[in-house]
TIBABA-110314 format. One line per field, with one value per residue: residue number from 1; residue in three letters; x, y, z of N, C-alpha, C, O in turn. Coordinates in Angstrom, 2 decimals, padded with zeros to 5 digits. Each point is the difference from the previous one (the first is absolute). Layout:
N
i	[NUM;...]
aa	[Ala;...]
n_east	[X;...]
n_north	[Y;...]
n_up	[Z;...]
ca_east	[X;...]
ca_north	[Y;...]
ca_up	[Z;...]
c_east	[X;...]
c_north	[Y;...]
c_up	[Z;...]
o_east	[X;...]
o_north	[Y;...]
o_up	[Z;...]
***
This chain:
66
i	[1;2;3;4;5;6;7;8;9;10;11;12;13;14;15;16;17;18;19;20;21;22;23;24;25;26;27;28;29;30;31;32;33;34;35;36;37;38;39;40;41;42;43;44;45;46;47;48;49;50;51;52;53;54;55;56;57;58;59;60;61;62;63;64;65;66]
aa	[Unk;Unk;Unk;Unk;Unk;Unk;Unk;Unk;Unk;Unk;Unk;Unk;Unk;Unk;Unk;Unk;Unk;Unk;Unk;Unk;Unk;Unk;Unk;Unk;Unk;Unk;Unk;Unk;Unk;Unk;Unk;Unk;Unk;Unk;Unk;Unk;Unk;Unk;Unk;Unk;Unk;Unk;Unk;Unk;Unk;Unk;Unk;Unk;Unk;Unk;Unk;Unk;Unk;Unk;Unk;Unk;Unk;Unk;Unk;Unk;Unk;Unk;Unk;Unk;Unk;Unk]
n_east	[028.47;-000.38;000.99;-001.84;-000.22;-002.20;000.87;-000.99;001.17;-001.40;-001.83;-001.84;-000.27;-000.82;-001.43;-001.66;001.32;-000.16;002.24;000.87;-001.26;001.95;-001.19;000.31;001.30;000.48;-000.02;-000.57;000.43;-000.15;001.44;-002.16;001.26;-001.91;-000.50;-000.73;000.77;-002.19;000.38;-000.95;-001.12;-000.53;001.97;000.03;-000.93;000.03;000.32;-001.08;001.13;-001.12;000.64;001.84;000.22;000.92;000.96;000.04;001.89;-001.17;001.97;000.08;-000.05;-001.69;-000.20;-001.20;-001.18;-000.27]
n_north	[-015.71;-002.02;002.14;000.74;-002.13;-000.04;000.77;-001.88;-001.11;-000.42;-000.54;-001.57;-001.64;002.17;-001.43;001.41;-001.85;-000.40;-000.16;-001.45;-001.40;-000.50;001.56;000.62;-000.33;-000.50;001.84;-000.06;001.94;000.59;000.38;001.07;-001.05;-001.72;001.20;-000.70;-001.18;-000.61;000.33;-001.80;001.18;-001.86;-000.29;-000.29;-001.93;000.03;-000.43;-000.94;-000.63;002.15;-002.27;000.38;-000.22;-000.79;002.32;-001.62;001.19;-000.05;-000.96;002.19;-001.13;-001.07;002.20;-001.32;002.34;-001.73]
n_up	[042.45;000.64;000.99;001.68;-000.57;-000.26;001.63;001.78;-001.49;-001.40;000.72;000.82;-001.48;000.08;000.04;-000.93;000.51;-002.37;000.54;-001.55;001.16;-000.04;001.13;-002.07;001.44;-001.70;000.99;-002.31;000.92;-002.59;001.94;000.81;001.51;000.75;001.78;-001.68;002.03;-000.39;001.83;-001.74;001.66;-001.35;000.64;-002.51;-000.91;002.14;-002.14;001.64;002.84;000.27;000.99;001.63;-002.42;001.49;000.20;001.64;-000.33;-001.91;-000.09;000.34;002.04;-001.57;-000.18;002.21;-000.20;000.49]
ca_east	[000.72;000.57;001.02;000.40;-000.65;-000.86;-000.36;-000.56;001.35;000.70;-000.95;-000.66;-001.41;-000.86;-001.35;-001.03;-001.25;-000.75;000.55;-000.28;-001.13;-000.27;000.01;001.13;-000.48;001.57;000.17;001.63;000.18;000.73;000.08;-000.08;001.47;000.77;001.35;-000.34;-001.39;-000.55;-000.58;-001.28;-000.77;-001.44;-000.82;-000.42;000.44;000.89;000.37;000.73;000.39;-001.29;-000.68;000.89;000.31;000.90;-000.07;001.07;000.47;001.72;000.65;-000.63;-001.60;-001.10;-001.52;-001.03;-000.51;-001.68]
ca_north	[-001.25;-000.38;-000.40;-001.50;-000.44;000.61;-000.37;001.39;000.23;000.44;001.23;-000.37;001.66;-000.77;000.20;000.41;-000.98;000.80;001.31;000.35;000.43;001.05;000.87;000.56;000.65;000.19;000.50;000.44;000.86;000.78;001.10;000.36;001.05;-001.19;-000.05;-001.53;-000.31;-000.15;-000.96;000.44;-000.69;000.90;-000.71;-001.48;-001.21;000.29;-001.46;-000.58;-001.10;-000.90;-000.96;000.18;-000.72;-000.18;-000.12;-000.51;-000.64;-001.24;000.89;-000.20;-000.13;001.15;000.50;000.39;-000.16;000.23]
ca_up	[-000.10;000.67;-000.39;000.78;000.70;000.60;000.87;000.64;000.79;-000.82;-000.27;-001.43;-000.14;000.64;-001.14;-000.20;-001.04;-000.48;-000.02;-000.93;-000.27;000.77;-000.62;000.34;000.94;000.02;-001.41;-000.17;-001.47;-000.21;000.11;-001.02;-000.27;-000.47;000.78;000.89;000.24;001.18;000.26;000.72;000.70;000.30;001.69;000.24;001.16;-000.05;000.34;000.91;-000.04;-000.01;-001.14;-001.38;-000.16;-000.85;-001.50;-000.39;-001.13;000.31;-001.15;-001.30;-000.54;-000.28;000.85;-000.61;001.16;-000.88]
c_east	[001.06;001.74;000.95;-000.39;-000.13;-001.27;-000.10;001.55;000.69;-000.40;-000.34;-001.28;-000.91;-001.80;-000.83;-001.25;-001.46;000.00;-000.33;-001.51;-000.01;000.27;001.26;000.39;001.98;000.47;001.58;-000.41;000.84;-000.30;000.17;001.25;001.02;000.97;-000.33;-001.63;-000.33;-000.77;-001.68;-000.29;-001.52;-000.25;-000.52;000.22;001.46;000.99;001.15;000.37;-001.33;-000.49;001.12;000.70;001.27;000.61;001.31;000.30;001.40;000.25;-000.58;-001.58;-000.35;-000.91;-000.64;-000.83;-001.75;-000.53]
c_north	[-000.02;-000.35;-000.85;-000.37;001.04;-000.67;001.10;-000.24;001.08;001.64;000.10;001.08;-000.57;000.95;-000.29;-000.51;001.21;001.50;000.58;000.70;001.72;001.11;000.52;001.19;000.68;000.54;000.48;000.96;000.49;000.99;001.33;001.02;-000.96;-000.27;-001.56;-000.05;000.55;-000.81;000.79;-000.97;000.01;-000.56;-001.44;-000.32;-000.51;-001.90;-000.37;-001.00;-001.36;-000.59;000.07;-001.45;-000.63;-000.94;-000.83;-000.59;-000.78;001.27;-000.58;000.29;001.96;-000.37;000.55;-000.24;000.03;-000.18]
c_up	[001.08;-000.45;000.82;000.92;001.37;001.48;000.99;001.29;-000.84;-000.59;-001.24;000.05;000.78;-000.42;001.21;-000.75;-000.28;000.41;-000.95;-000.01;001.32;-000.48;000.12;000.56;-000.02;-001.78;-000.14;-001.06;-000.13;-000.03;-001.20;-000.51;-000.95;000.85;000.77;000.34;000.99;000.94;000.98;000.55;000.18;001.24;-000.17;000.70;-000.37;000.42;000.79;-000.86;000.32;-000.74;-001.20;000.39;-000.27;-001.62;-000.75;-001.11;-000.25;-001.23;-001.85;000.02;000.87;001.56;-000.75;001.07;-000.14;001.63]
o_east	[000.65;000.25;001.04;-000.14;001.01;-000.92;000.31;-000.10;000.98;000.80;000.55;-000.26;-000.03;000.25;000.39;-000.97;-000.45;-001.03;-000.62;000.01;-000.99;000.81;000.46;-000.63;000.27;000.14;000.79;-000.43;000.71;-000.79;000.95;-000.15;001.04;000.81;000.30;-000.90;000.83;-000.68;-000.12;000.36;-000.45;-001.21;-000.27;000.56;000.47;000.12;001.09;-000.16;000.06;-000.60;-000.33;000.17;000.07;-000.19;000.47;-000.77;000.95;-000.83;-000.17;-000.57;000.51;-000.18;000.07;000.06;-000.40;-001.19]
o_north	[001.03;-001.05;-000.59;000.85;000.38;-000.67;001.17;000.48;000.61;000.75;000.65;001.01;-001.20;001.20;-000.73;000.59;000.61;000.67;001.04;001.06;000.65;-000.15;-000.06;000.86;000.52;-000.75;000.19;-000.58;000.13;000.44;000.05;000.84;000.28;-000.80;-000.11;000.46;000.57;-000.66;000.85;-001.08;000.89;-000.11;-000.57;000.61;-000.18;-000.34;000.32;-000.25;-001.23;000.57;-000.14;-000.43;000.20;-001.11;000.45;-000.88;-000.22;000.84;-001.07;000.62;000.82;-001.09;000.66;-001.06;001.11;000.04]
o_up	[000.14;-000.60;-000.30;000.87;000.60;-000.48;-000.20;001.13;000.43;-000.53;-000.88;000.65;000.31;-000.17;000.91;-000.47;000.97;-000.08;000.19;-000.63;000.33;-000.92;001.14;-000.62;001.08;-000.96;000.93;-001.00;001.00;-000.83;-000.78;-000.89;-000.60;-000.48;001.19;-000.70;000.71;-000.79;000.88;-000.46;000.72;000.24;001.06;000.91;-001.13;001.18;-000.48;-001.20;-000.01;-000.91;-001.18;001.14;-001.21;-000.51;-001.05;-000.40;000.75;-000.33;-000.58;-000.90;000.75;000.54;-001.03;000.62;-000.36;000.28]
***
């Protein structure tokens, strides 16, 4: 949710239209000492600023990116 109005002067989000169907490829675990995380990488593909979109909102409303 957007807590205020949001634009690309402003540094709003910016998506990946059907990103979603790509394999995920960027992991976070907990580390087995429990001392925090770690981060894995299996090599996916890996998403740019290519074909991303911008994601602007006025304050209050929701994204949503399909």
């Amino acid at each position: 949710m957007a807590i205020e109005d949001a634009d690309n002067s402003n540094g709003c989000m910016w998506g990946v239209p059907k990103s979603h169907n790509e394999k995920t490829s960027k992991f976070f675990i907990r580390k087995t000492d429990d001392s925090g995380t770690e981060h894995i990488d299996d090599g996916g593909k890996k998403l740019g600023k290519e074909g991303a979109v911008i994601l602007e909102a006025k304050k209050g409303n929701f994204l949503t990116l399909l």
